[in-house]
Structure formats: C-alpha cells, structure tokens
NUDOBA-880027 format. One record per residue (C-alpha): residue number from 1; residue in one letter; z, y, x. Coordinates in nm, 3 decimals. Layout:
BEGIN
- tipa / balum / Z / Y / X
- NUM / A / Z / Y / X
...
END
This chain:
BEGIN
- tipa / balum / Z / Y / X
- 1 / X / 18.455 / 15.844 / 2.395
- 2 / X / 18.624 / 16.208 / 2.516
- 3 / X / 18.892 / 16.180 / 2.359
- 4 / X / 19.151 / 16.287 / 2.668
- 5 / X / 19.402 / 16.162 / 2.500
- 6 / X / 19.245 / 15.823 / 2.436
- 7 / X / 19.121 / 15.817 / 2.870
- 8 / X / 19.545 / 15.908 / 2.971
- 9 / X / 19.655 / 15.646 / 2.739
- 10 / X / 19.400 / 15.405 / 2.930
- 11 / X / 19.523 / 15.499 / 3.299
- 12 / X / 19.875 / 15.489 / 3.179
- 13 / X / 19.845 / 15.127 / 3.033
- 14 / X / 19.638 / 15.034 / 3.321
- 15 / X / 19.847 / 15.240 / 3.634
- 16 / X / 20.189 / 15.118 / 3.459
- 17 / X / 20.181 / 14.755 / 3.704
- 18 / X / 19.995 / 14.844 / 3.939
- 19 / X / 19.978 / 14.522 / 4.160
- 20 / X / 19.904 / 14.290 / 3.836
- 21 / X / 19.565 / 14.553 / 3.751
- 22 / X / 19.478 / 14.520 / 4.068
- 23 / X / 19.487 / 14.125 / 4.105
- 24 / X / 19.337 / 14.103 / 3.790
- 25 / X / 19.059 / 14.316 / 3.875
- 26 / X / 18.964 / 14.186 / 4.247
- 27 / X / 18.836 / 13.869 / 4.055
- 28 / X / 18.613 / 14.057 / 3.855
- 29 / X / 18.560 / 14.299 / 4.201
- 30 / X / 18.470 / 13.942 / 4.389
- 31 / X / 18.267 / 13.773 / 4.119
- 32 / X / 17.991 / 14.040 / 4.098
- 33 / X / 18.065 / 14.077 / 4.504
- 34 / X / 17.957 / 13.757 / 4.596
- 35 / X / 17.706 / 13.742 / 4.279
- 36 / X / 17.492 / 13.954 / 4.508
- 37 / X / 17.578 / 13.893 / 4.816
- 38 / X / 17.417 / 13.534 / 4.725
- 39 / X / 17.095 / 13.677 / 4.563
- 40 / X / 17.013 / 13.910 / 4.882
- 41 / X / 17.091 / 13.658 / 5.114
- 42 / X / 16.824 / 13.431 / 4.900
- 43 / X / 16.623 / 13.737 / 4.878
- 44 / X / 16.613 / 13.759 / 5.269
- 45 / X / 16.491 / 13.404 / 5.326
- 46 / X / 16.285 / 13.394 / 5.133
- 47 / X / 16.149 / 13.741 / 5.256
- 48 / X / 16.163 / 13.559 / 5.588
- 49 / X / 15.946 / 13.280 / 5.522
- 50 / X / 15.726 / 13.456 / 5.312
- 51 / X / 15.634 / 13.663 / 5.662
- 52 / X / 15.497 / 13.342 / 5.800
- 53 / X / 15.271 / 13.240 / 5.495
- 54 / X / 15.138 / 13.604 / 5.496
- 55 / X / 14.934 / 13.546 / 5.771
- 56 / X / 14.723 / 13.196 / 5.635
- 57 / X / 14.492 / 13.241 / 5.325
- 58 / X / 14.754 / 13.057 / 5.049
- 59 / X / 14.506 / 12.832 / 4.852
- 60 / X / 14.372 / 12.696 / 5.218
- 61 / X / 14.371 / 12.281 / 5.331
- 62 / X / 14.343 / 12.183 / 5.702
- 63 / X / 14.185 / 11.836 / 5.731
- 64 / X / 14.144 / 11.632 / 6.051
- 65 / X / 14.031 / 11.283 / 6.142
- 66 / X / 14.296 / 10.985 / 6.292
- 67 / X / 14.268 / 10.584 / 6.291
- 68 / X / 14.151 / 10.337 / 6.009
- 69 / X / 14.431 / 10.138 / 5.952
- 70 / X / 14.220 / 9.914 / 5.701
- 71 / X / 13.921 / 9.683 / 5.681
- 72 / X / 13.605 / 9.824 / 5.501
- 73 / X / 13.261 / 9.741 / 5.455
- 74 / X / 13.275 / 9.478 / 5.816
- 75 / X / 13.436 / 9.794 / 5.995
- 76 / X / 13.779 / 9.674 / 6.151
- 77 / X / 14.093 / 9.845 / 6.152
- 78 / X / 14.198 / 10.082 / 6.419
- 79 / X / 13.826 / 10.267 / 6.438
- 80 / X / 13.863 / 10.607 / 6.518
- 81 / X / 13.683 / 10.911 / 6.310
- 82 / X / 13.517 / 11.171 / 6.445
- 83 / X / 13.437 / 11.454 / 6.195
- 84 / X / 13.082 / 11.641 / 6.318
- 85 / X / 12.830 / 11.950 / 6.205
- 86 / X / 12.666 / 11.763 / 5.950
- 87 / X / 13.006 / 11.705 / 5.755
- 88 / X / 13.012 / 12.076 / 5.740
- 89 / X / 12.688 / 12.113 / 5.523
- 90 / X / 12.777 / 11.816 / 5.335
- 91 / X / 13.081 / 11.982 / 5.218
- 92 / X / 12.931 / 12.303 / 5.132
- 93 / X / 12.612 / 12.093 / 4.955
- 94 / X / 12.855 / 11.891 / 4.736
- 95 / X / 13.200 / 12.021 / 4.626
- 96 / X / 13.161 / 12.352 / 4.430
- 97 / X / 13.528 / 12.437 / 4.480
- 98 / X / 13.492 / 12.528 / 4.821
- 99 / X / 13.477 / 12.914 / 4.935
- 100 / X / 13.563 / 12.905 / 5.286
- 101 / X / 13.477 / 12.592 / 5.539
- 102 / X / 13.570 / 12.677 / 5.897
- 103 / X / 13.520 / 12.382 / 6.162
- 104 / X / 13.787 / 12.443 / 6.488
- 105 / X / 13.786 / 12.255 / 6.784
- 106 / X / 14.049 / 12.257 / 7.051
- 107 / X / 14.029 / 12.180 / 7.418
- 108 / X / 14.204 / 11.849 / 7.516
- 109 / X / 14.513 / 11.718 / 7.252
- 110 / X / 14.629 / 11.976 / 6.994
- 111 / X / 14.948 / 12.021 / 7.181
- 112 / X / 14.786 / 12.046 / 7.518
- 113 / X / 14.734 / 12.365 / 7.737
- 114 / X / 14.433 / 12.450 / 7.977
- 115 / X / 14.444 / 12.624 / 8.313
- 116 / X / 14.268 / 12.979 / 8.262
- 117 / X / 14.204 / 13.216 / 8.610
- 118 / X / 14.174 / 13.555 / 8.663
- 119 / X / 14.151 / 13.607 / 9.053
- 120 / X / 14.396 / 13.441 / 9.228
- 121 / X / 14.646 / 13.473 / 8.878
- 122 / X / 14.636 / 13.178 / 8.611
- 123 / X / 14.848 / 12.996 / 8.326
- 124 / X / 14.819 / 12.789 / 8.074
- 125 / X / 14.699 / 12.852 / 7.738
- 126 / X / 14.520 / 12.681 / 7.447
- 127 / X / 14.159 / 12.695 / 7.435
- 128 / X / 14.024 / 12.691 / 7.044
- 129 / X / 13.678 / 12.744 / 6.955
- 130 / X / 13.633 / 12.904 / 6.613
- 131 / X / 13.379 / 13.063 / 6.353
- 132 / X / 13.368 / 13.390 / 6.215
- 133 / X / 13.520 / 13.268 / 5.930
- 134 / X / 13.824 / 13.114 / 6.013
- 135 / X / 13.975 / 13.489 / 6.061
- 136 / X / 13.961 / 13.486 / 5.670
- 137 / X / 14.217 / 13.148 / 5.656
- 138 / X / 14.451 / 13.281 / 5.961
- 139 / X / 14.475 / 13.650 / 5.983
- 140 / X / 14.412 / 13.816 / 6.320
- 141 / X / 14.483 / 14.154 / 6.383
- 142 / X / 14.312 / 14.315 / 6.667
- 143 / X / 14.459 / 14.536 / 6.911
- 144 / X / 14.167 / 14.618 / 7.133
- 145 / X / 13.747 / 14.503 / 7.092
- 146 / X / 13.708 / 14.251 / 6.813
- 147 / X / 13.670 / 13.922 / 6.692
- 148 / X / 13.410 / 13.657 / 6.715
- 149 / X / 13.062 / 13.774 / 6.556
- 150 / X / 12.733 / 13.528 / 6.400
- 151 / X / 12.594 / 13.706 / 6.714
- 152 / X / 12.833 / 13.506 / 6.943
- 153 / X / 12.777 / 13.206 / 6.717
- 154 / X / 12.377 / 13.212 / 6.676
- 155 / X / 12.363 / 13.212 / 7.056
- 156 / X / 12.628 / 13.060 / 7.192
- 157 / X / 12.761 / 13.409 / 7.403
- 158 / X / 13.025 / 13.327 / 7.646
- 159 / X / 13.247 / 13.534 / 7.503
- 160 / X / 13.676 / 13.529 / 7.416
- 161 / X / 13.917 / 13.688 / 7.196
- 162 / X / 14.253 / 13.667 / 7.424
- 163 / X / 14.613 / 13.646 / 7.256
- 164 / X / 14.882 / 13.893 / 7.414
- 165 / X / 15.066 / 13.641 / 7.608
- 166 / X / 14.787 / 13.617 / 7.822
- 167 / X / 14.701 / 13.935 / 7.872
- 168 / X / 15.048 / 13.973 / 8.022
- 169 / X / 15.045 / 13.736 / 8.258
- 170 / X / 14.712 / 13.776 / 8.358
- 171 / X / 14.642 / 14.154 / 8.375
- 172 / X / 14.834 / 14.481 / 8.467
- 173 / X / 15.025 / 14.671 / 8.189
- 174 / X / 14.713 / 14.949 / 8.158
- 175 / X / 14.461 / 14.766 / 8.280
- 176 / X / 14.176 / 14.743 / 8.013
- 177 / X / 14.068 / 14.412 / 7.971
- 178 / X / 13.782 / 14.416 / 7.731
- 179 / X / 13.437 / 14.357 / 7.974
- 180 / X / 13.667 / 14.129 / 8.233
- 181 / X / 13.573 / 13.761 / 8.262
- 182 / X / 13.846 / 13.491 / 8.286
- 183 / X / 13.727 / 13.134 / 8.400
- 184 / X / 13.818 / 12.816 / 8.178
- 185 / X / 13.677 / 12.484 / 8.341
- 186 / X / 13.490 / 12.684 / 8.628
- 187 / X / 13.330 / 12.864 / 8.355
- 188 / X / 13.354 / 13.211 / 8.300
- 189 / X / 13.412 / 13.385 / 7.955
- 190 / X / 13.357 / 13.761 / 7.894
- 191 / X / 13.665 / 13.936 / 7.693
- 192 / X / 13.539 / 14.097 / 7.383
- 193 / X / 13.894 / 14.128 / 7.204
- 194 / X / 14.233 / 14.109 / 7.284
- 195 / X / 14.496 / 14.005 / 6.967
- 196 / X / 14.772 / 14.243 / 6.894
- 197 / X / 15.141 / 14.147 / 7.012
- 198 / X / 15.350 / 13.935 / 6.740
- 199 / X / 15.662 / 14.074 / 6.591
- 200 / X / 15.832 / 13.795 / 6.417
- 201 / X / 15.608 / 13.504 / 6.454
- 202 / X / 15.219 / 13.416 / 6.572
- 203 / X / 15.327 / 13.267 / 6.899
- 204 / X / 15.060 / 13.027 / 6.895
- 205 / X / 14.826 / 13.325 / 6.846
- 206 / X / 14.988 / 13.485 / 7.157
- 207 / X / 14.869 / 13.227 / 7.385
- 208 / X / 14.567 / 13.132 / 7.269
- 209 / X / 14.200 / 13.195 / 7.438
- 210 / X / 13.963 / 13.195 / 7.115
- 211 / X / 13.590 / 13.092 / 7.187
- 212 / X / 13.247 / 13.080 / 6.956
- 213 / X / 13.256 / 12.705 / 6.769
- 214 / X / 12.865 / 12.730 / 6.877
- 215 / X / 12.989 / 12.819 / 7.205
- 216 / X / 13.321 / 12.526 / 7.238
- 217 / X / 13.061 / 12.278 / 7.132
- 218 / X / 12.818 / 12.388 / 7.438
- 219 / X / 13.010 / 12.458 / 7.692
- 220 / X / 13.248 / 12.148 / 7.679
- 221 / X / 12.997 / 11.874 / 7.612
- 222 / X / 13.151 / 11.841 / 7.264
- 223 / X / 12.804 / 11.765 / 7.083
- 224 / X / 12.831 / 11.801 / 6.741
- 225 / X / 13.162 / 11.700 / 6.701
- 226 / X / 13.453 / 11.862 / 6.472
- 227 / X / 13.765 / 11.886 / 6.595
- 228 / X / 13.922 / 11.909 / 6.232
- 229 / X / 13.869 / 12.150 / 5.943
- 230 / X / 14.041 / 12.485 / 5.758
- 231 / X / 13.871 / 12.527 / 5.411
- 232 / X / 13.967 / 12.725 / 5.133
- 233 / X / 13.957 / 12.709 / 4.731
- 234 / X / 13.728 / 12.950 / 4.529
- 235 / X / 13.932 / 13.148 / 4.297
- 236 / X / 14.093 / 12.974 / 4.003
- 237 / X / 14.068 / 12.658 / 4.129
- 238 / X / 14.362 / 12.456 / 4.268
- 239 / X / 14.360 / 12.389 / 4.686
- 240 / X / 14.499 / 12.027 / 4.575
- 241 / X / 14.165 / 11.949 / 4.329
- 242 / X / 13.960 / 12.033 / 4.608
- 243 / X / 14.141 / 11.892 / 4.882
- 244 / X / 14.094 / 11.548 / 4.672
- 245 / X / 13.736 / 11.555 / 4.684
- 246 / X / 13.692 / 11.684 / 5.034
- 247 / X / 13.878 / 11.379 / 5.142
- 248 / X / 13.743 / 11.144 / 4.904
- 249 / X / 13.326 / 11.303 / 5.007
- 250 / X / 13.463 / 11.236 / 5.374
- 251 / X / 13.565 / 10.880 / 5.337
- 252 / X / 13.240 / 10.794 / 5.173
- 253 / X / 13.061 / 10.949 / 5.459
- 254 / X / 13.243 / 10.764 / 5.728
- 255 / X / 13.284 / 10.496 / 5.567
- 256 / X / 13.617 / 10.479 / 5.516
- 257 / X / 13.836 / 10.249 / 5.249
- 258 / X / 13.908 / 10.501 / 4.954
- 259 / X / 14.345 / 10.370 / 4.987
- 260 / X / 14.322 / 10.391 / 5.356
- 261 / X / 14.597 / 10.683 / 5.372
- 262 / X / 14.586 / 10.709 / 5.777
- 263 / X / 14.224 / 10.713 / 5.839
- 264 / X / 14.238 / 11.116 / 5.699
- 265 / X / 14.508 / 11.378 / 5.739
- 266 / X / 14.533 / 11.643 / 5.570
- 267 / X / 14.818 / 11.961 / 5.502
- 268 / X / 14.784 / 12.162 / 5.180
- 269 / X / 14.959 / 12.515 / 5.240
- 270 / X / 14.862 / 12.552 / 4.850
- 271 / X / 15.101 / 12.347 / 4.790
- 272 / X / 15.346 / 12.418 / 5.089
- 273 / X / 15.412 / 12.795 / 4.895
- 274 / X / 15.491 / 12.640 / 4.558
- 275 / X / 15.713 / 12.409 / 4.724
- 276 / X / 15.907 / 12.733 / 4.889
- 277 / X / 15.866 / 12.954 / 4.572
- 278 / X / 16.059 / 12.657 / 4.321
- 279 / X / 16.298 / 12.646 / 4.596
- 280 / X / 16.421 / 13.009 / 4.581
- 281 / X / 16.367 / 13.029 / 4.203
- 282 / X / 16.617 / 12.748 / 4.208
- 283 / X / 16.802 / 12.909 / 4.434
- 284 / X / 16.832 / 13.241 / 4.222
- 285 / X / 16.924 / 13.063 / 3.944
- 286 / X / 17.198 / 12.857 / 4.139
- 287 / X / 17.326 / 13.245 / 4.251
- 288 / X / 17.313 / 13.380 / 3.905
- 289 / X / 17.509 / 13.013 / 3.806
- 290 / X / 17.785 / 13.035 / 4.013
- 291 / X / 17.840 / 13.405 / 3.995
- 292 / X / 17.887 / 13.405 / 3.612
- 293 / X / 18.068 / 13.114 / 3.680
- 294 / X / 18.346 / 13.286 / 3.890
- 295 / X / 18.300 / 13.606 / 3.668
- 296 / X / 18.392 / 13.379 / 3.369
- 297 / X / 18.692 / 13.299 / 3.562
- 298 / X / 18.774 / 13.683 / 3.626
- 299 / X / 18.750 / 13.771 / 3.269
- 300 / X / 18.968 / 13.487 / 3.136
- 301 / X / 19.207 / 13.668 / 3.395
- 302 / X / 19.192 / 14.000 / 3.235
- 303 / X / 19.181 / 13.855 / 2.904
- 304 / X / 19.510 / 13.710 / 2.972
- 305 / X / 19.621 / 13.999 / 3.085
- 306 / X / 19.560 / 14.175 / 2.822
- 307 / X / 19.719 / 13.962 / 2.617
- 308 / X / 20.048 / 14.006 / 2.813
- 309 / X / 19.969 / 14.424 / 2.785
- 310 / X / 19.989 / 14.367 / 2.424
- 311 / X / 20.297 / 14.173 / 2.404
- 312 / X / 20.432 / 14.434 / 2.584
- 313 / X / 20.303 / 14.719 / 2.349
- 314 / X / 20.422 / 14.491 / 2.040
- 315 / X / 20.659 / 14.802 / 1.900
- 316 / X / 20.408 / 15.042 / 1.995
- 317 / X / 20.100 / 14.871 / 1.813
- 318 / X / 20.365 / 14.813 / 1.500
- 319 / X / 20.489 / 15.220 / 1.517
- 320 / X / 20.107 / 15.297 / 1.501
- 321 / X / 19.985 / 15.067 / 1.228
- 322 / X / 20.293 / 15.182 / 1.081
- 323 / X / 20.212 / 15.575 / 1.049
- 324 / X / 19.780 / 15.487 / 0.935
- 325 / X / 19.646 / 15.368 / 1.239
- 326 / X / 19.295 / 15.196 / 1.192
- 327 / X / 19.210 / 14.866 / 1.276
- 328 / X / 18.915 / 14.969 / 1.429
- 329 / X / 19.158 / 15.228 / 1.636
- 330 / X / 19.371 / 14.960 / 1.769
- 331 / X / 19.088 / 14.734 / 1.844
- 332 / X / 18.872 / 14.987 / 1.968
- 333 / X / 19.216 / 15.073 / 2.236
- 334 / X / 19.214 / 14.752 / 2.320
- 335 / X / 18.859 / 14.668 / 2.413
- 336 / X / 18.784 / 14.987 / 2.602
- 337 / X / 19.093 / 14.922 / 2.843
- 338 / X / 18.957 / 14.566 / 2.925
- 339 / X / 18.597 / 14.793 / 2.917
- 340 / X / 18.720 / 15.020 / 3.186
- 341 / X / 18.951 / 14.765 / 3.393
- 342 / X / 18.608 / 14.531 / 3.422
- 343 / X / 18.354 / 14.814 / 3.467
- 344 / X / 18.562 / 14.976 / 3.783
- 345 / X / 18.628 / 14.642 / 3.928
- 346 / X / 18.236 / 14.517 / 3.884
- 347 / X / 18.086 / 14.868 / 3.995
- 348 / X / 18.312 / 14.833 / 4.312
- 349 / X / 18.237 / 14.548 / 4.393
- 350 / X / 17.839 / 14.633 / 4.302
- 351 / X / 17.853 / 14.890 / 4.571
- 352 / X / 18.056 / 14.667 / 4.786
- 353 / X / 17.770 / 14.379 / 4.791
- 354 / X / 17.449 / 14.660 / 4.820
- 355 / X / 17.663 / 14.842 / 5.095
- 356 / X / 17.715 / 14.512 / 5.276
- 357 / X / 17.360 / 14.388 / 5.233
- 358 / X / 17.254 / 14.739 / 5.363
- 359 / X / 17.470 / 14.734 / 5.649
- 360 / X / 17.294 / 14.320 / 5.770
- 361 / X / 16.965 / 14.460 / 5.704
- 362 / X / 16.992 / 14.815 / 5.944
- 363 / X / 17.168 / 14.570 / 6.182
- 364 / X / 16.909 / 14.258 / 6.185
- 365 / X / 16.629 / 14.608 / 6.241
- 366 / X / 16.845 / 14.756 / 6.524
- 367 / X / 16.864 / 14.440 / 6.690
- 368 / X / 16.493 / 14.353 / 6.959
- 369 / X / 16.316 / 14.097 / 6.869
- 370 / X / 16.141 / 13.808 / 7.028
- 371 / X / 15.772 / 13.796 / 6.942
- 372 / X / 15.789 / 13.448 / 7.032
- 373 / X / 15.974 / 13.300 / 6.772
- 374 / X / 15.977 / 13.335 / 6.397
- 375 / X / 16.231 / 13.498 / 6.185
- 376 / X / 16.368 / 13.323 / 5.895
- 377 / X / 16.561 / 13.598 / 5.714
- 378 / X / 16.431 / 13.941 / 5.676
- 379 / X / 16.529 / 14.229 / 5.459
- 380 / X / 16.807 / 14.080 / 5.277
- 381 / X / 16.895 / 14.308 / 4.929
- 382 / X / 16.852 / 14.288 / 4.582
- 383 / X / 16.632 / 14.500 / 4.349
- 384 / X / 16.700 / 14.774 / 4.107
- 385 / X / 16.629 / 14.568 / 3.817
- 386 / X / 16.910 / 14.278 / 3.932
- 387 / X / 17.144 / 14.558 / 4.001
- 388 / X / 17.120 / 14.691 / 3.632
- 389 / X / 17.134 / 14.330 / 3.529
- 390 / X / 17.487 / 14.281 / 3.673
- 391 / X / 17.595 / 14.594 / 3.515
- 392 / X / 17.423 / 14.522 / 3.244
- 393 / X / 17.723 / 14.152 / 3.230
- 394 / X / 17.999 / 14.356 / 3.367
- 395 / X / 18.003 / 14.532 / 3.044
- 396 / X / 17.969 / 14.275 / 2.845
- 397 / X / 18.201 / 14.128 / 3.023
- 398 / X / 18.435 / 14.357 / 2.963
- 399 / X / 18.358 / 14.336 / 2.585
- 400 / X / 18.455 / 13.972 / 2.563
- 401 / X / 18.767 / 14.028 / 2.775
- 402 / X / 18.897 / 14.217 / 2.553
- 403 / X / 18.784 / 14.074 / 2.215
- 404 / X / 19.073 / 13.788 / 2.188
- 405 / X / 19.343 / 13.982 / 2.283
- 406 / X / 19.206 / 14.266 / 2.033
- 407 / X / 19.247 / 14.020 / 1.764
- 408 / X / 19.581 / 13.953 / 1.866
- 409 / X / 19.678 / 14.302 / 1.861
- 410 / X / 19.564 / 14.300 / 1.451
- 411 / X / 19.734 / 14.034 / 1.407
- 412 / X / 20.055 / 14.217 / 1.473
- 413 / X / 20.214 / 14.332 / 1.145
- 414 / X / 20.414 / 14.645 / 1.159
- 415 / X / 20.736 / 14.556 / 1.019
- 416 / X / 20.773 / 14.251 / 1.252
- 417 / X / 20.677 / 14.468 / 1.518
- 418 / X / 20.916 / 14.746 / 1.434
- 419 / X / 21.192 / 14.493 / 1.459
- 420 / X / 21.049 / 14.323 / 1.833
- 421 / X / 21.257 / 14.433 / 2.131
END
C-alpha cells in the first residue's frame, strides 16, 4: 500500500489519456452524485411532512356524524346524526382501548368563520369549543397565559385561548392581551391565552378563538350536542382496532345499519403516518435502485477501460511476468488502479451531492417564511451512516471493476506478449 513506486505507476497509467480517465470516471462521479442527491431530496420531504404530523398525537381517530343513507330498524334513509354528552361516557364505559376522548364543537359549518369584535376592530375567525384534553391530540404551544383548565370546564368561565392571527388584527403590536374581552355573538369572552405564531404550518391554529366545550355548549344553545370527536389509542394498541369499535358502539347507539358507510365518518391519522412512512421507505429504496443502477453502468465503463489499459500494457505485463512477476502482483496492479480511478471519482462526487444538499438547505433557512402555509420539504441531507454506505459500494465497486480485466491481464502469457507490438 506505500509502495511509491507502486502509487507513480498508478498516476502514470491513469494521467497517460487524460480525457478517456476522466469520461470514464464522471459516470462513476455522477452515479454516487445523483445517488444522494435523490436520498436527501427524499430525506427532505419526508422531513417536511413529518413537521405537520408532529403536531397531532399519531395513534389519534377523529369521528363525526353525516346522513343515513340506508333503511334500519323503520328509520328511513337520509336521517341525520347528532353525536351528544352521553356518547362520550358510553365510549369511555365500553371500549378499553381508548386513552384520550375529546368532544369539539365548532360554531356554524366546519369551514365557516364567525365575526369576533374588539372595539370598533373585527374579523373573522373560527370559533371551536374544546376540553382540556384535546391539547394532548393537537399540540398547542403557548406564547402568553395558558390553555383551557377543568376550572373553565366545571363552570362554564367565559373564557378564550386566541390564535396569533387574531391577535394581529385585533390588537396593537405590544399591547398585552391576556385580561381583554373580545365579543363573539354579542357575548363577551375574557382572554386567558394567546397561541404562539406558526412557522411552517398551524394556520388553522392561527385563526382560531378556542372556548371551554362546557362553555360552547352554554353559550350557543348547543345542548348536549357533539360536534364530532378526537380520541386516541392506549399504548400498544392499534388506532384502527379501536376506531372499529368506536364506530361500530356508535351505530348501535343511534341506531344506525352496521354497512351503512355514510351515516359515520371517520379519519385515522394512525394510519395516515404508515401510509407516508411505506411511501418514503419505498422511495429510499427506489433511490438506492436506480443509483446502483447507473453506478453499475459506470463500472462496466471503467471495466472496459481497463481492459483497453491492458491491451495497451500487453508487452509490459509479458516483460514483467517474464523477469518473476507474481500473479498476485499483476492482479493486485490492476485492481488498485480501477480501486483508485473509482474511489476519486465516487468521493468527488460524495462531496459534490453533501455540498449541494448543504448549499438547498442554508438557502431554503435564509429564505422568510410564511406562517400561513405549510412546508413540504425541510432539511434535505443524508446521514453519516448512508454516507459511509456509498463509500462503503464505491470500493467495492472499484473491486469488481477491476476483477475481469485483472483476469485478463493473467491470462497474458509472456512469450506472446514479448512478441505483441
């Protein structure tokens, strides 16, 4: 391995064409190039959509209430559900599975937005009504005050958590407004926390005015009634086993047809995440595919071209076999030039691909983002342990590049080289 002689011998074998080493070695140079240029681009959307299941308990189900759309028990078709406080304790009586049950309620449609005033300033915002609980399903970080208490709940306080949105419309840059009231249907709510700004996503969050359920249910005349559900799985247990028998103890209680698909909706993020996960293991594996793919292709190239090096070096491999060269000297010649010629290429174009991926990520940071909308590709790069693993190939690569035309060079005999021109 120091054997100066041995390294010349390599540069002058490898420097003697230079335009034909080069070609040869820009495919090896692109395959490991684009190998991870692939894999951190996978890396960053995946870190990107990761970001926006971060903030929702991963094992939770969100159930809510439509139309029958089927005949059962002398109930037509068309009879619309309404979910209320007793379903709550039913749930929590009868399905084990369930850790977390959080009824929500939402003024007017889910899509729709309610005037709120503050002196002579208002907008329009959505106006939920939430328990304690619900903050461990959909995390809220607090920027000033705090969240809804069992206080707030137990007696039905006139109280609101405000997202940032609204604080900047409706207040002054340093005005405090914990202790201020805001007025939602003529009626006035006290602020007792205000959410912190979003970075990358949580726009719904931003302009959202969050009430006690206790409170919602009061105040707007709601009754008992449920608008729809967020409920989590213990530990261990699969959100898609429980789901199953939330929906199936619901359709018994409102007598609902067990195959009546419309009557009940329900979205299982559970199952949502293993979705995305498969995807971007497939997706790494597709990466890793086509890279070894195109490196395959580079190495047949400097195979070849080592077979032409050796065809070339016919009298010189003859003249050394001739005066006691080894076998294992000629083959061990061979293999380390196709060695080096793949190593420099793939370790080029290993820095090449990191440096890129380095460069997109301190330029996606440098750039302002809106809080408003979600980002779907963050933090693009690859990890230590990939970047060993495509060193790891490029030497083995360069191993098999140069195993043929090693055997070739054996097969030389030295009297029939001695005589090649």
């Amino acid at each position: 391995m120091f054997d100066l002689d041995k390294w010349q011998e390599i540069y002058v074998t490898l420097s003697r064409n230079k335009l034909r080493t080069f070609l040869t070695a820009f495919g090896v140079f692109w395959a490991i190039f684009m190998l991870l240029i692939m894999i951190g681009a996978g890396n960053g959307l995946k870190n990107g959509v990761n970001e926006r299941f971060n903030s929702w308990a991963s094992n939770s189900v969100f159930v809510w209430s439509n139309t029958t759309s089927m005949e059962y028990k002398g109930f037509k078709p068309g009879r619309t559900i309404e979910f209320t406080n007793d379903d709550i304790s039913a749930i929590k009586r009868n399905i084990q599975e369930v850790d977390i049950i959080a009824p929500r309620h939402r003024l007017g449609q889910y899509w729709a937005n309610n005037k709120v005033s503050k002196g002579i300033k208002s907008g329009n915002y959505k106006i939920n009504g939430d328990q304690p609980e619900y903050a461990k399903i959909e995390s809220y970080k607090m920027q000033k005050g705090r969240f809804i208490n069992d206080g707030d709940m137990s007696e039905k306080r006139k109280v609101a958590v405000i997202g940032h949105k609204i604080f900047e419309q409706l207040f002054s840059p340093n005005e405090d407004p914990i202790g201020q009231y805001l007025q939602v249907n003529e009626v006035n709510f006290k602020i007792i926390g205000l959410l912190k700004k979003p970075t990358r996503s949580g726009g719904e969050q931003s302009e959202s005015l969050i009430v006690p359920f206790s409170t919602f249910q009061y105040t707007f005349n709601m009754g008992n009634k449920v608008g729809w559900f967020g409920i989590t799985a213990k530990p261990n247990v699969k959100a898609s086993d429980m789901q199953k028998r939330v929906l199936d103890l619901l359709k018994s209680r409102h007598k609902i047809h067990p195959e009546d698909k419309q009557a009940l909706g329900s979205w299982n993020l559970e199952d949502e995440y293993n979705r995305t996960n498969n995807l971007f293991i497939g997706m790494n594996w597709l990466s890793w595919f086509v890279g070894i793919l195109t490196l395959v292709a580079g190495i047949i190239g400097v195979s070849n071209i080592m077979l032409i090096i050796i065809k070339e070096r016919t009298k010189e491999i003859g003249i050394r076999r001739a005066i006691g060269a080894s076998p294992w000297a000629i083959v061990s010649q061979i293999i380390s030039e196709s060695i080096v010629l793949t190593f420099l290429a793939g370790y080029f174009g290993l820095v090449a691909g990191i440096g890129l991926l380095e460069i997109i990520n301190k330029t996606m940071e440098s750039m302002p983002q809106n809080p408003d909308s979600a980002s779907f590709f963050k933090n693009p790069g690859v990890d230590l342990n990939i970047a060993l693993t495509a060193l790891a190939v490029i030497i083995a690569s360069g191993i098999l590049a140069g195993l043929i035309p090693a055997k070739k060079a054996l097969s030389i005999k030295p009297v029939e080289a001695l005589r090649a021109e």
